[in-house]
Every structure is written in structure tokens, then in C-alpha cells.
C-alpha positions in Angstrom: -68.9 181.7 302.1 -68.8 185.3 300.9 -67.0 186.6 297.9 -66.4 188.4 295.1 -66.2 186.4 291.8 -65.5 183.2 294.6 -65.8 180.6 291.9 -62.3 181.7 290.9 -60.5 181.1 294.1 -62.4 177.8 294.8 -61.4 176.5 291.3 -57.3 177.3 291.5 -57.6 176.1 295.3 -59.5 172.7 294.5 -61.9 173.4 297.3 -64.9 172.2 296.9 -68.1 174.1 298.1 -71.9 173.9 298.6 -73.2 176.4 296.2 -76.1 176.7 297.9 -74.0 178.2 300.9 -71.7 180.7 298.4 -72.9 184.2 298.2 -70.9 185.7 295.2 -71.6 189.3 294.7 -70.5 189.0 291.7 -73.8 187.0 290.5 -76.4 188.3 292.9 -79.2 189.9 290.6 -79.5 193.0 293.8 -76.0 194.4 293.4 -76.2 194.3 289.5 -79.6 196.4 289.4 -78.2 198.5 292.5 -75.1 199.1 290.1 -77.6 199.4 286.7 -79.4 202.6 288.3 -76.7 204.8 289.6 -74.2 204.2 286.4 -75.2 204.4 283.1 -72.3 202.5 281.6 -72.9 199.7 283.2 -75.5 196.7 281.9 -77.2 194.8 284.8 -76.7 191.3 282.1 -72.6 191.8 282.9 -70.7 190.4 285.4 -69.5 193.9 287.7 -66.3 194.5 289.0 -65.9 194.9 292.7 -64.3 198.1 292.3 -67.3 199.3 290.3 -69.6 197.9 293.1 -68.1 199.4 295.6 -67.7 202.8 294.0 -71.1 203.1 292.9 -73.1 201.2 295.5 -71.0 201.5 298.6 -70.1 205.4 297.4 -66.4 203.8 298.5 -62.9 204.1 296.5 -60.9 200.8 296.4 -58.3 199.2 294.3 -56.6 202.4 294.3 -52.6 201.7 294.6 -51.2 198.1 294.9 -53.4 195.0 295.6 -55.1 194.4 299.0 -56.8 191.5 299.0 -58.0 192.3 302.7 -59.4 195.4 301.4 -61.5 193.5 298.9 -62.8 191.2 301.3 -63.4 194.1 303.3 -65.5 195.5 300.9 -67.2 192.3 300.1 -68.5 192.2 303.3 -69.6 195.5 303.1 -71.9 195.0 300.3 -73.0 191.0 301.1 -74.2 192.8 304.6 -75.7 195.9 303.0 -77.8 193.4 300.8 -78.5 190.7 303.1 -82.3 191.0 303.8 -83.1 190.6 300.3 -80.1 187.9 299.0 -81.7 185.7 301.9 -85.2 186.3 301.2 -84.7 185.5 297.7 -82.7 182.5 298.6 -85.6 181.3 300.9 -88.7 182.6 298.4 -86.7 180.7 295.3 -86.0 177.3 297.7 -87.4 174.0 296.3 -90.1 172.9 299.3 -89.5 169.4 300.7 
């Protein structure tokens, strides 16, 4: 499940998820430092926005007029695919081993 501050939705929605199987972009430590070096206003420690991700990362205006929430999913994608490769091979370097 792909999303942008997912948590939220999942709470108001009582829907329970795996978190192992949630990738949240914004939590994933690759999008913050991605965001950290090309603004100086922003701290990698925060929580970014995903019009600040997008903007800065994806070089991609959103959230520009009234509310889209396809748009933001849109753009979610975007960045979850953009970041893949590493997300997964952190998920898979930082797995327990059984």
C-alpha cells in the first residue's frame, strides 16, 4: 500500500494494515535526504509535505487550485516508483532473518 502520510487515512477508515507492506513517503528516510539537499528550509528530522516533495524532488507543481486527491496519489506514485530500488533494498538489508 502506497501513500502519502497513509497512517491518516487508515486510522479515520478503521482499516487495518500490515505495516510491513505500507510504504509511506512521508517516513521513508530517501525522500527526506532527497528533499534535505535541494531545499535549504527544509530539516531531513521533519515529516515533508507532499507538495514540498514533489516540488523539490519530482521538479513537479501540485496542490495548486482546489484539492485532487487523484493528483496526490498520482504523485505518490511518482515518487514511491522513482525511489523504489533503494526503499526495497533497505526493507530487505534491515529484515529480521528467520
Amino acid at each position: 500500500l502506497v501513500g502519502h502520510a497513509i497512517h491518516n487515512d487508515l486510522k479515520v477508515l478503521d482499516i487495518p494494515h500490515p505495516p510491513a507492506l505500507i510504504r509511506d513517503t512521508s517516513f521513508f528516510p530517501g525522500l527526506r535526504r532527497a528533499l534535505a539537499a535541494v531545499s535549504d528550509r527544509y530539516d531531513a528530522s521533519q515529516s515533508p509535505s507532499l507538495k514540498n516533495l514533489c516540488q523539490y524532488v519530482l521538479n513537479l507543481k501540485i496542490q495548486t487550485g482546489e484539492h485532487c486527491p487523484v493528483e496526490d496519489a498520482a504523485s505518490t506514485m511518482q515518487l514511491y516508483v522513482r525511489y523504489r530500488g533503494d526503499w526495497e533494498a533497505g526493507l530487505l538489508f534491515t529484515s529480521p532473518v528467520h
